[in-house]
Backbone bond lengths (Angstrom), bond angles and torsions (degrees), N, CA, C in turn:
res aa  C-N    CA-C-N  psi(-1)  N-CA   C-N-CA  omega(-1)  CA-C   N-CA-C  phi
1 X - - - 1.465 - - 1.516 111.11 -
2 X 1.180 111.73 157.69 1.644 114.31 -153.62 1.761 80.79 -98.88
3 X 1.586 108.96 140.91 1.670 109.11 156.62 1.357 109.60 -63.61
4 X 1.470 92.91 164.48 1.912 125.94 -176.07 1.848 68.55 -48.19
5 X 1.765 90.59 -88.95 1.324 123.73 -154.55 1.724 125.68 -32.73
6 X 1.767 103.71 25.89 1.307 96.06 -168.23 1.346 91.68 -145.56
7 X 1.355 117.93 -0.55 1.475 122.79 171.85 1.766 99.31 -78.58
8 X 1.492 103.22 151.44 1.737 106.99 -177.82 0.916 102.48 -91.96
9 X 1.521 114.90 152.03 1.237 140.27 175.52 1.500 123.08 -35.24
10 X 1.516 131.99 -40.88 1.356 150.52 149.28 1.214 132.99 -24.51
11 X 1.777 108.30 -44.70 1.794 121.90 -142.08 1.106 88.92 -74.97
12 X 1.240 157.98 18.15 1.351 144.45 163.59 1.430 95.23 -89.62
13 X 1.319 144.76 -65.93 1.160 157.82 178.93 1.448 115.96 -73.60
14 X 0.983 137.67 142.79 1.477 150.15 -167.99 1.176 113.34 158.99
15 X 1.713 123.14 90.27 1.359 112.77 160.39 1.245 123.33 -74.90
16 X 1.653 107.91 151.75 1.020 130.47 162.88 2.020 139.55 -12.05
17 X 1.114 85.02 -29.94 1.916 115.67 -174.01 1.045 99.34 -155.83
18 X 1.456 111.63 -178.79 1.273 115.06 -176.71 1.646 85.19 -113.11
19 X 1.721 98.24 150.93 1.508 119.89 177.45 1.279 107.45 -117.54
20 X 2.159 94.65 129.63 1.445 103.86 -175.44 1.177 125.30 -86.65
21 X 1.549 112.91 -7.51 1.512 112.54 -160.05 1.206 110.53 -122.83
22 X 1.177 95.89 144.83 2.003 117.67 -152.62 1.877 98.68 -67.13
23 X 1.293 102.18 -21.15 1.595 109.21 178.60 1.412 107.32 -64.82
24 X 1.154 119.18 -52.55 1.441 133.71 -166.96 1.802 106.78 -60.77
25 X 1.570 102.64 -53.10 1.302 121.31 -175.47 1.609 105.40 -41.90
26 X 1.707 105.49 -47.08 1.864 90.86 -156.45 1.043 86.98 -88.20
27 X 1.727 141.07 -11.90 1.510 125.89 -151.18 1.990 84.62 -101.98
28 X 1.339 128.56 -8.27 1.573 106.91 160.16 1.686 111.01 -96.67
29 X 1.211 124.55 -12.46 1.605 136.82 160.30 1.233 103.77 -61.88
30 X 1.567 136.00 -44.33 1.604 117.73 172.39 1.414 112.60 -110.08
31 X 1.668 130.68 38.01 1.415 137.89 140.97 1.457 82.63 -83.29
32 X 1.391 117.14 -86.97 1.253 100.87 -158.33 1.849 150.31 -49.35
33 X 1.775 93.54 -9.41 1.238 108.10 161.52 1.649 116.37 -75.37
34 X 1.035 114.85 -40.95 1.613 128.04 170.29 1.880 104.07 -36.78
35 X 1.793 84.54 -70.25 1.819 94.67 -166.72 1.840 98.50 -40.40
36 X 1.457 113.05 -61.19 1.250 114.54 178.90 1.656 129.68 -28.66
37 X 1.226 89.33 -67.97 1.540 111.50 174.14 1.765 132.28 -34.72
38 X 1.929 84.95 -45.80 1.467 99.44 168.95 1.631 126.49 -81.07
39 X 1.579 125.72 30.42 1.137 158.55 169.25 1.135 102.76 -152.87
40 X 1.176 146.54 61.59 1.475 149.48 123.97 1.176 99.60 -51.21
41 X 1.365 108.11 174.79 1.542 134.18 171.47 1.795 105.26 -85.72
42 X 1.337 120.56 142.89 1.476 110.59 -163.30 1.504 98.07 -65.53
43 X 1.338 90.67 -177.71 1.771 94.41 -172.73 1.225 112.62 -112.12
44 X 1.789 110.04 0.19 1.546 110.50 -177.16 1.521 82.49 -168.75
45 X 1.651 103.79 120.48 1.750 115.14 -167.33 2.002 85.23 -93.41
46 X 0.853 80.79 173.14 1.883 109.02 -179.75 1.656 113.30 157.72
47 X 1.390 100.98 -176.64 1.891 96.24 -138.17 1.575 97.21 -65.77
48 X 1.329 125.52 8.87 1.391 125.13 -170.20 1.482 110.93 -75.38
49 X 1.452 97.54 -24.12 1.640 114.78 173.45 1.350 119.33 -113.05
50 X 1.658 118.25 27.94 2.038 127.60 155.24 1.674 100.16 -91.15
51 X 1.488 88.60 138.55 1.361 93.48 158.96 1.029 125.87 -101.51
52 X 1.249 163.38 167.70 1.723 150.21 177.16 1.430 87.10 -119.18
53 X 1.384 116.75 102.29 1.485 123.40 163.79 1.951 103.60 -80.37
54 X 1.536 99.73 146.84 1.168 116.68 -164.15 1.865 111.72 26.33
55 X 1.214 111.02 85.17 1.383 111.19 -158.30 1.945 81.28 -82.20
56 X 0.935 114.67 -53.92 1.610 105.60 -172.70 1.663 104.08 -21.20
57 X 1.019 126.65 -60.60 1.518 136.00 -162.96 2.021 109.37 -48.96
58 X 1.557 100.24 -24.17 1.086 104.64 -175.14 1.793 103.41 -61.47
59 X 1.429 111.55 -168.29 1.808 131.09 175.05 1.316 93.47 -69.11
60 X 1.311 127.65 -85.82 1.092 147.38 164.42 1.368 117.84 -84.22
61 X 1.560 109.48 99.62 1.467 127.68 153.00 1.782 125.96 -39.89
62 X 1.295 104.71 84.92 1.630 104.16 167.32 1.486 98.08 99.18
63 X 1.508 124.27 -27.14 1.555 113.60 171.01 1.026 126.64 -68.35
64 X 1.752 114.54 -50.01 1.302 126.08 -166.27 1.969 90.09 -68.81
65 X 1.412 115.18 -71.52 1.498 102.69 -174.71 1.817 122.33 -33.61
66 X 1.435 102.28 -49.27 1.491 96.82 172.52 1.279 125.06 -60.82
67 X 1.157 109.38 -16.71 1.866 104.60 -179.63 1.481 108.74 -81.80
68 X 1.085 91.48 -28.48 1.672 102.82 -173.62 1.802 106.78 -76.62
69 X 1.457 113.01 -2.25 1.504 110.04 -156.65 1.322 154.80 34.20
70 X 1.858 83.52 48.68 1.569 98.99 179.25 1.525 122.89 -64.21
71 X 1.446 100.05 137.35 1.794 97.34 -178.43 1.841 113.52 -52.99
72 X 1.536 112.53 -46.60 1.471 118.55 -162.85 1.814 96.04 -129.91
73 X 1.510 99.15 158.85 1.395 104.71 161.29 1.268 108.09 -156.08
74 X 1.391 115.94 169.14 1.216 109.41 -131.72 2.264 90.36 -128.86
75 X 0.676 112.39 143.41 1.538 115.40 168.13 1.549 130.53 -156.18
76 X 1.098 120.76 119.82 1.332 110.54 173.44 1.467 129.90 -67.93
77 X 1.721 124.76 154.73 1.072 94.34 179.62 1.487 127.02 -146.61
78 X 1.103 155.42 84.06 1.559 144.24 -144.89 1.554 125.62 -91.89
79 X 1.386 121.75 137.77 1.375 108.68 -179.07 1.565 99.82 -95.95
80 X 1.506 86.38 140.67 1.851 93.75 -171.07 1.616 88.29 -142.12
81 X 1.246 116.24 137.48 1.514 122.49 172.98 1.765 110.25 48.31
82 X 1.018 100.97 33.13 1.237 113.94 -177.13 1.864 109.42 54.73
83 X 1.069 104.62 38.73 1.445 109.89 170.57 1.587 111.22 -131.02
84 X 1.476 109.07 139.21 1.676 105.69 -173.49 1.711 91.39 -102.64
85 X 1.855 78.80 119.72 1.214 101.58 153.24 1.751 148.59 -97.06
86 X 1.144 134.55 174.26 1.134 106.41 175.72 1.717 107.91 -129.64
87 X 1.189 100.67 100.36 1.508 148.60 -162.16 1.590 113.82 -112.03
88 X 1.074 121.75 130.08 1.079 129.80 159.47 2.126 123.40 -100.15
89 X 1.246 98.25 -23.48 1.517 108.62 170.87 1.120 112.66 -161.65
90 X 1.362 129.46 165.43 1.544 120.44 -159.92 1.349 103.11 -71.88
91 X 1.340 140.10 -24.67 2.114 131.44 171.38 1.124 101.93 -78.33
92 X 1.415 146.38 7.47 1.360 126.11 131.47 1.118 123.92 -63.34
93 X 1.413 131.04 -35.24 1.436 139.30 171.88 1.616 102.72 -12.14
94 X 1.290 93.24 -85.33 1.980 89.80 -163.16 1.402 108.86 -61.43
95 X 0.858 139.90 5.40 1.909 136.08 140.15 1.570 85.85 -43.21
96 X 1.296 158.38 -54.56 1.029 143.52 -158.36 1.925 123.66 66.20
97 X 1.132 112.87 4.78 1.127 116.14 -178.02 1.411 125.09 -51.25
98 X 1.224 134.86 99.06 1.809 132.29 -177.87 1.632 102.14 -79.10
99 X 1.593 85.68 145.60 1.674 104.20 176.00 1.796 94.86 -69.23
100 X 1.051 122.37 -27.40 1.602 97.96 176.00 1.032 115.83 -78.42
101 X 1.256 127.17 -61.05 1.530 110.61 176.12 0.902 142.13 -38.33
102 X 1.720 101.28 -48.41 1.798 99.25 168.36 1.728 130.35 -77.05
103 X 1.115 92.36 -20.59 1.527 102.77 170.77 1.550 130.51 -130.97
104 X 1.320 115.89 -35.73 1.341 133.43 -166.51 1.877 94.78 -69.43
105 X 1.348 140.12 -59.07 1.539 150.68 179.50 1.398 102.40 -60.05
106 X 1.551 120.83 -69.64 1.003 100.37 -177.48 1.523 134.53 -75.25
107 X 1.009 119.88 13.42 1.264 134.37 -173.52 2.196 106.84 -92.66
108 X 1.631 84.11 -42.89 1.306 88.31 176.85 1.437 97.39 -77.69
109 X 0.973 162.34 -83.94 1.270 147.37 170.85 1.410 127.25 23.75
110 X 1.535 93.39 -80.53 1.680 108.46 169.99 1.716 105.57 -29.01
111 X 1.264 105.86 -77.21 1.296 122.18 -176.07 1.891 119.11 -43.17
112 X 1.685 95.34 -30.64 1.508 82.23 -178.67 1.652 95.00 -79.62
113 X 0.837 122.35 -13.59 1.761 121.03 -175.05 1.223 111.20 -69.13
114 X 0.988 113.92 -51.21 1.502 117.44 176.78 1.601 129.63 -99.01
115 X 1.394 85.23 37.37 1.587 111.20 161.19 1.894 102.41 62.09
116 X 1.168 123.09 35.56 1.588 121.08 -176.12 1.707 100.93 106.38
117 X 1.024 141.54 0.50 1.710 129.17 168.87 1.285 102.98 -112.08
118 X 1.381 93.37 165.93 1.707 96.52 -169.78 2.165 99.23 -84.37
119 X 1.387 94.57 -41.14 1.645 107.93 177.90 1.692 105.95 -87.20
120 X 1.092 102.60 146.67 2.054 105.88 162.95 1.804 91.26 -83.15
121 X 0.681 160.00 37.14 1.665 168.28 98.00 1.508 99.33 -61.11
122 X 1.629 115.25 91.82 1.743 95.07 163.76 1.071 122.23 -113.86
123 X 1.505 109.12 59.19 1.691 123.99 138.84 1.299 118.97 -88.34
124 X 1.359 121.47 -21.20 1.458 147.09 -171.57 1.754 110.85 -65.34
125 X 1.216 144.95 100.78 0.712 153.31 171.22 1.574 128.52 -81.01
126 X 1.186 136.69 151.40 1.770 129.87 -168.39 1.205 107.01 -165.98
127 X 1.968 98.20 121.12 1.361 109.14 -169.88 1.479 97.29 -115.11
128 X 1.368 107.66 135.23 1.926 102.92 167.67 1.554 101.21 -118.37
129 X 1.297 79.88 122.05 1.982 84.44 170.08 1.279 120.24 -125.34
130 X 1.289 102.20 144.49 1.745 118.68 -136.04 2.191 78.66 -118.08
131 X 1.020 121.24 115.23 0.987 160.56 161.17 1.657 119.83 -55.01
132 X 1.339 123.02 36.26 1.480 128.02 -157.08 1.307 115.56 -41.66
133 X 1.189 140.81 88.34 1.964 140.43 173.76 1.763 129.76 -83.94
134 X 1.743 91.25 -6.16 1.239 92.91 163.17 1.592 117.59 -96.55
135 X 1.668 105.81 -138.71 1.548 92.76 -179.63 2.146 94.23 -87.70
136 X 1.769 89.55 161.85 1.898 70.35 -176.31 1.530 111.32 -91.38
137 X 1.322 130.99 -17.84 1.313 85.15 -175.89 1.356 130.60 -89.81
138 X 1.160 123.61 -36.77 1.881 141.43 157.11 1.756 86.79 -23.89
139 X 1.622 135.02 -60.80 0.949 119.68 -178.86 1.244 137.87 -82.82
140 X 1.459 118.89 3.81 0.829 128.83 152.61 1.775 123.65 -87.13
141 X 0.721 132.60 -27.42 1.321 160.26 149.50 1.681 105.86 -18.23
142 X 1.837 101.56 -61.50 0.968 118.11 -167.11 1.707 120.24 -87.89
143 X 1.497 99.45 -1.51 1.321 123.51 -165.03 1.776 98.92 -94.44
144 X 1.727 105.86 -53.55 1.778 117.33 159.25 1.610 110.71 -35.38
145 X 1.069 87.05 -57.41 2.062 98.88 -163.33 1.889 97.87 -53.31
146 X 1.148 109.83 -62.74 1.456 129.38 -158.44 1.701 92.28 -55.86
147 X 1.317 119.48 -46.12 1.464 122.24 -149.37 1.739 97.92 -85.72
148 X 1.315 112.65 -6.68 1.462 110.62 -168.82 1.897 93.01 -100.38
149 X 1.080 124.59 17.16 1.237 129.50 178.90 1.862 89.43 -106.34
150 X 1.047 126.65 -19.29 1.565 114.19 177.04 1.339 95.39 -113.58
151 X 1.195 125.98 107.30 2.015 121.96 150.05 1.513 112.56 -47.77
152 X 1.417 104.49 -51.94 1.360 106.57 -176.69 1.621 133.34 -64.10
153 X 1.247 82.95 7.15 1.466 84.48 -175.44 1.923 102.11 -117.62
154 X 1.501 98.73 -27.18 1.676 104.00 171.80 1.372 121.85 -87.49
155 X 1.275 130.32 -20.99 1.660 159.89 154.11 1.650 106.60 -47.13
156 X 1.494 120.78 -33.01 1.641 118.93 -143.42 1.859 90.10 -100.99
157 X 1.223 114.90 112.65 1.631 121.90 -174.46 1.388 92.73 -74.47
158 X 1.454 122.46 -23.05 1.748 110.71 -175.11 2.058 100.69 -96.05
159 X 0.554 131.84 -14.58 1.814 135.66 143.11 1.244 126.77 -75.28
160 X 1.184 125.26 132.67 1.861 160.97 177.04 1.264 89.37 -97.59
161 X 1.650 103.68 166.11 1.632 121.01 116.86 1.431 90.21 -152.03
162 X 1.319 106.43 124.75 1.277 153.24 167.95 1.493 115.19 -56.38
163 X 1.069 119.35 134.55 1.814 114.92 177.48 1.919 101.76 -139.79
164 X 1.369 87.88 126.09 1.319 100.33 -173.50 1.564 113.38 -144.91
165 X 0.921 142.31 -140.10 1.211 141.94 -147.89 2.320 124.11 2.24
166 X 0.976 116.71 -99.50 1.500 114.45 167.73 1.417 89.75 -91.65
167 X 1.898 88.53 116.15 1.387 110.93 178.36 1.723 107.08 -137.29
168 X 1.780 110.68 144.01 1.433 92.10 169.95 1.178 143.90 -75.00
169 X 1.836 115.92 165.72 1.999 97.09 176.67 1.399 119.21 -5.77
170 X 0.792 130.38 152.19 1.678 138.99 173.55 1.551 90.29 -94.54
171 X 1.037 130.22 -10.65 1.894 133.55 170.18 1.273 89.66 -61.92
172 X 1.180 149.43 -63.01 1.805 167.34 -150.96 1.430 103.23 -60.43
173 X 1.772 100.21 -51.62 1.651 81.32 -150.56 1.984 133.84 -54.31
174 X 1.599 102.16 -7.36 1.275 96.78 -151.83 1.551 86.95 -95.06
175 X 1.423 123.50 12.44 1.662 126.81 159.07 1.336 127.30 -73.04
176 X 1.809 107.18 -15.64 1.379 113.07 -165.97 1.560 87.71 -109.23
177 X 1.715 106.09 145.50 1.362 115.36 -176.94 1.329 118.50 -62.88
178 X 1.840 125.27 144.93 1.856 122.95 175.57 0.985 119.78 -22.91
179 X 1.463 122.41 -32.29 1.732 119.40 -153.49 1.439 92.28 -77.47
180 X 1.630 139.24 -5.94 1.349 115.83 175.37 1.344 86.14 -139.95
181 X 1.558 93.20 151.07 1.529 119.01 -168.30 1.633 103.05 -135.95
182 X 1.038 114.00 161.48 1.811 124.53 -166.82 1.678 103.94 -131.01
183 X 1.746 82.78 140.02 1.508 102.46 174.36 1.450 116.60 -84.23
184 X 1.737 152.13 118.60 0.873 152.65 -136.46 1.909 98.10 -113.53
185 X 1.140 126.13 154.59 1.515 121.51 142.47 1.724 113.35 -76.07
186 X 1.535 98.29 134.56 1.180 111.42 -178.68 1.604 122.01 -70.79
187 X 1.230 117.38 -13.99 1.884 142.42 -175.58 1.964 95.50 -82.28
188 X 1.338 108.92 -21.25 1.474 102.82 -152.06 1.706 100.29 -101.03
189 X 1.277 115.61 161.26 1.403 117.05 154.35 1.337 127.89 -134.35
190 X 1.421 111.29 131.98 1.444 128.44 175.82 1.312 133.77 -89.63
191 X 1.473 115.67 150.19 1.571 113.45 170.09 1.567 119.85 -71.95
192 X 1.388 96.64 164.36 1.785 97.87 -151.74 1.928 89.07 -47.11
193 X 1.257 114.18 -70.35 1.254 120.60 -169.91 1.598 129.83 -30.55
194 X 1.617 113.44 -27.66 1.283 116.73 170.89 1.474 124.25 -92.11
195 X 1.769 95.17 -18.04 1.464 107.95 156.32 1.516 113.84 -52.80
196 X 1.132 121.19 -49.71 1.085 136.76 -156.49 1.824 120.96 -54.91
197 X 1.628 93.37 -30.98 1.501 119.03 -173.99 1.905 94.74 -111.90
198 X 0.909 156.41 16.93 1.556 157.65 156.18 1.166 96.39 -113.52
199 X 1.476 111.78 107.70 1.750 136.83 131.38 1.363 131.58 -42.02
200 X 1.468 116.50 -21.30 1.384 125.53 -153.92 1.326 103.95 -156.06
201 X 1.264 118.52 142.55 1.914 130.16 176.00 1.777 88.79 -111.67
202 X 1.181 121.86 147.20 1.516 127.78 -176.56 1.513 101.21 -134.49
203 X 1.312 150.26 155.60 1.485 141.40 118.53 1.624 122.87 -126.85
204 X 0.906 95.09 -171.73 1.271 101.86 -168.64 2.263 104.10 -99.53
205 X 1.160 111.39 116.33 1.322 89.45 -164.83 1.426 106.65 -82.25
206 X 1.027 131.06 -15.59 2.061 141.92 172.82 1.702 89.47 -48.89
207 X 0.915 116.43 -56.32 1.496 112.97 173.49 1.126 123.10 -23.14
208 X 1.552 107.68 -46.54 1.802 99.98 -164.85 1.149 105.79 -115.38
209 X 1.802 124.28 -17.05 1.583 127.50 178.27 1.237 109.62 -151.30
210 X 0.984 122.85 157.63 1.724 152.62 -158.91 1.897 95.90 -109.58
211 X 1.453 114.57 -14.06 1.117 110.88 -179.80 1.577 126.88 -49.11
212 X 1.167 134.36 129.79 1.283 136.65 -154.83 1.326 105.55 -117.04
213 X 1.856 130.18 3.65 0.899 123.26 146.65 1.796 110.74 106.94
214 X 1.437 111.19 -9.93 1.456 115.27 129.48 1.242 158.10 -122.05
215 X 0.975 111.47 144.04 1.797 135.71 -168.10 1.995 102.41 89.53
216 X 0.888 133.70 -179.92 1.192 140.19 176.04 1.537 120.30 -26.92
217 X 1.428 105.34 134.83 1.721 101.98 165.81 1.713 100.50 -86.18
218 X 1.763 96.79 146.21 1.323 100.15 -179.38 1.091 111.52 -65.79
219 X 1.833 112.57 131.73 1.011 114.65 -167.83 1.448 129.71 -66.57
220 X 1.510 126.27 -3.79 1.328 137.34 165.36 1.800 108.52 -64.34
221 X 1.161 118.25 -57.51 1.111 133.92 153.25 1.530 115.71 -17.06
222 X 1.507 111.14 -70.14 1.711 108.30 -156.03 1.497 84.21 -80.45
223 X 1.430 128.82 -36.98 1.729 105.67 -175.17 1.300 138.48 -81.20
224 X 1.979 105.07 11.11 1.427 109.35 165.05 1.326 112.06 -87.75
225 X 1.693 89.78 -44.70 1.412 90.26 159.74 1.366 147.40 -58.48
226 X 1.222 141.60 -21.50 1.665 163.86 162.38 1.723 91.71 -80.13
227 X 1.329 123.89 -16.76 1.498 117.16 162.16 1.483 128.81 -82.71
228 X 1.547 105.70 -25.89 1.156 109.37 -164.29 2.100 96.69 -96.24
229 X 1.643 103.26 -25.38 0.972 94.62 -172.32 1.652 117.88 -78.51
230 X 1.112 125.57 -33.56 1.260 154.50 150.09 1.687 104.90 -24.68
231 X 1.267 111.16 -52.77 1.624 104.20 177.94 1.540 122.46 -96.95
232 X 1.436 98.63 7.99 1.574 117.19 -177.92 1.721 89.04 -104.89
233 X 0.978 135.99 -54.86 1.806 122.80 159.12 1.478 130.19 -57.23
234 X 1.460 114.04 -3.29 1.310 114.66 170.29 2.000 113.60 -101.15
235 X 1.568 94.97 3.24 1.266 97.84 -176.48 1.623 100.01 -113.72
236 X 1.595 111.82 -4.47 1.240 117.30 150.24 1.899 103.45 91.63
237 X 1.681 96.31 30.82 1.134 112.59 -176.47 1.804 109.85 -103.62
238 X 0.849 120.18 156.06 1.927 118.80 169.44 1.366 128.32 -86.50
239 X 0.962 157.50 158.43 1.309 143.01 -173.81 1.681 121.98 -134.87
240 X 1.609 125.46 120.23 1.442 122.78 173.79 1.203 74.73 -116.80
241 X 1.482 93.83 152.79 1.592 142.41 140.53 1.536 113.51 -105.95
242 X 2.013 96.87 121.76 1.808 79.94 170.11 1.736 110.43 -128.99
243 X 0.957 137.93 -169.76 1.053 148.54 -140.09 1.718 121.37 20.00
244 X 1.247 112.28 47.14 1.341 138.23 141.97 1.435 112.26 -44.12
245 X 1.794 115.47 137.72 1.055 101.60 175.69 1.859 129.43 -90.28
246 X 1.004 115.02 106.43 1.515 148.12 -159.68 1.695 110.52 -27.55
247 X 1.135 121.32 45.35 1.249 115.98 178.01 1.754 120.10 -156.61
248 X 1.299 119.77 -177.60 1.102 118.78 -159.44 2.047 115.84 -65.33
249 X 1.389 114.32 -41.44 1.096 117.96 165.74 1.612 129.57 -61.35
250 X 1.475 108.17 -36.87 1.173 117.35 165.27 1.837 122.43 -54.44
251 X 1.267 82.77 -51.62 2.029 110.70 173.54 1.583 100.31 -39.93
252 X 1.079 120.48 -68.96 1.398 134.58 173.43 1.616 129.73 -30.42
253 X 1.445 83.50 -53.70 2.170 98.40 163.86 1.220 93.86 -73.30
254 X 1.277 119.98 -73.88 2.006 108.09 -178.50 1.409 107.28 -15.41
255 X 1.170 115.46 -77.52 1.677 102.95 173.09 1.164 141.72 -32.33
256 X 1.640 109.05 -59.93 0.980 86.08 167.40 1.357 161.37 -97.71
257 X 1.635 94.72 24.65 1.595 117.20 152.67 0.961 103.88 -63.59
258 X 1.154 130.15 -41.08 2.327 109.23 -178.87 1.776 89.15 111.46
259 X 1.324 138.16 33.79 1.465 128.08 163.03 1.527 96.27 -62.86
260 X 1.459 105.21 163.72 1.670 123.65 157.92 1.061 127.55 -93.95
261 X 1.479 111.63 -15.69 1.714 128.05 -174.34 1.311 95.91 -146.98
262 X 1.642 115.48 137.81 1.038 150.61 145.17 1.347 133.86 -76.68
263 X 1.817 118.62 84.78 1.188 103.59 -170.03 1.183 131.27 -98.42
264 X 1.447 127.14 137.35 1.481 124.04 -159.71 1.830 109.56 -163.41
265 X 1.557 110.57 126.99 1.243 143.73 150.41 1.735 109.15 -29.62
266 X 1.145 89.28 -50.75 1.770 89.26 179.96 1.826 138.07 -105.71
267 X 1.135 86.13 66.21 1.668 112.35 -153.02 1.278 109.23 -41.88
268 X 1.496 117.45 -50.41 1.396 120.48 164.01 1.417 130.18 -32.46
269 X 1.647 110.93 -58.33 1.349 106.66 153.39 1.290 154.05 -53.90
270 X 1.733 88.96 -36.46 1.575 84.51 168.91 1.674 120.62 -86.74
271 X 1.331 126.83 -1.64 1.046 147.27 142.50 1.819 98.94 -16.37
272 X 1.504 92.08 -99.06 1.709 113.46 -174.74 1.273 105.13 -50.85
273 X 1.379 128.78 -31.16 1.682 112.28 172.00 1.709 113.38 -66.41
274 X 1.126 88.89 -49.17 1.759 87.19 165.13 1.110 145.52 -32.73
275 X 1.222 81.18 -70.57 2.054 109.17 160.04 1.904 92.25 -43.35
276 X 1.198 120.10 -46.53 1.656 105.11 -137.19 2.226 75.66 -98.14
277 X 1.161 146.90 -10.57 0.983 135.01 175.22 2.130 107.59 -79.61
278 X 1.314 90.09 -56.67 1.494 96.87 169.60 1.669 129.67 -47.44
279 X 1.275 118.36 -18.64 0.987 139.06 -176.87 2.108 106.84 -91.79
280 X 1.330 88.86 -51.28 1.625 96.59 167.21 1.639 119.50 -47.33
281 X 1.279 105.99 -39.57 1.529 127.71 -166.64 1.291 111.58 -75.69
282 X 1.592 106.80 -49.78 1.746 121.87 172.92 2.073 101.82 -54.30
């Protein structure tokens, strides 16, 4: 697969003929600044943009993040006995934990409370992404079936569920019904159609630096990166980075690469950094 980072600057735009008139020229130079624009990086982060990676791991699974009003959370998930669990490797199994209980019920809940949103804020949006660790499609399969037992949760335009980790061909996805949408690698490129079903570009940031999150990211580093992210918002996609290193200085470069999600283990904190960036902004 061809990288993001090697497609030209243009391929979104390409008319038809070539256009002679200088009128035409700036008036597709400011569509296309527009299209851009409307995937910027937000202009004032708060918890709408934390992710709760492996939120199961937290005290409270899906409470503590929701109180806090995290945009996404994150769960792994395995089919075992034909029941989805929420597992991170098969000796979690007998923990027995179900994706409905811990997330799938109460989630619909929220939503019946607030009359169809997942937040009583309905600008507030909430993504759960289900982390596939078994094989994907049987588990994904089983993920369709399960989710058509909640309307309210496939009905709700301000609720996702996200599918990420072992996922099928990206040829597939536009076979599996709207109510689930896929997390993409941000390095990769897709045909219009699999674009079509990915909400989100993801990578892995160990990938590109060894950076540990003080003093400067090398600057070769942040400008492939601020490249790759940049053309992953002009395709009108969102962007996590995860295994970032998990703290408040790090949080900060995250930004200002332009991510949409902030992912972090320590929710609490990035909570109060939030709070304390949003406050800067006001």
């Amino acid at each position: 697969m061809q990288d993001v980072s090697e497609l030209p600057d243009d391929h979104l735009f390409k008319p038809a003929k070539k256009i002679e008139s200088n009128f035409m020229r700036k008036l597709l130079l400011l569509v296309a600044f527009s299209y851009t624009a409307a995937f910027a990086q937000p202009k004032t982060y708060s918890t709408a943009n934390a992710h709760s990676h492996n939120d199961y791991q937290q005290s409270a699974p899906l409470f503590s993040a929701y109180n806090l009003q995290f945009g996404s959370v994150e769960a792994d998930v395995i089919l075992a006995n034909d029941e989805l669990l929420v597992a991170h490797t098969e000796r979690d199994v007998p923990q027995h934990r179900t994706l409905e209980e811990l997330y799938l019920k109460p989630i619909q809940g929220y939503i019946q409370a607030n009359k169809g949103y997942p937040y009583a804020d309905t600008s507030r949006k909430l993504i759960l992404m289900l982390d596939i660790k078994s094989e994907a499609i049987p588990t994904l399969n089983k993920i369709v079936d399960i989710l058509q037992k909640y309307p309210e949760l496939i009905h709700t335009p301000k609720f996702k569920v996200l599918i990420s980790g072992n996922k099928p061909d990206p040829s597939s996805y536009i076979s599996f019904p709207s109510f689930v949408v896929f997390d993409g690698l941000l390095s990769t490129r897709y045909s219009k159609d699999a674009l079509s079903r990915i909400i989100m570009l993801s990578d892995n940031f160990v990938t590109y630096s060894t950076w540990k999150g003080t003093g400067p990211i090398p600057e070769n580093v942040f400008e492939k990166l601020q490249k790759l992210i940049t053309k992953a918002h002009g395709l009108g996609k969102e962007v996590r980075l995860w295994n970032v290193p998990d703290f408040d200085d790090a949080w900060s470069k995250v930004i200002e690469l332009g991510v949409d999600y902030i992912d972090s283990d320590s929710i609490k904190a990035l909570a109060q950094f939030l709070k304390k960036q949003s406050g800067k902004a006001s």
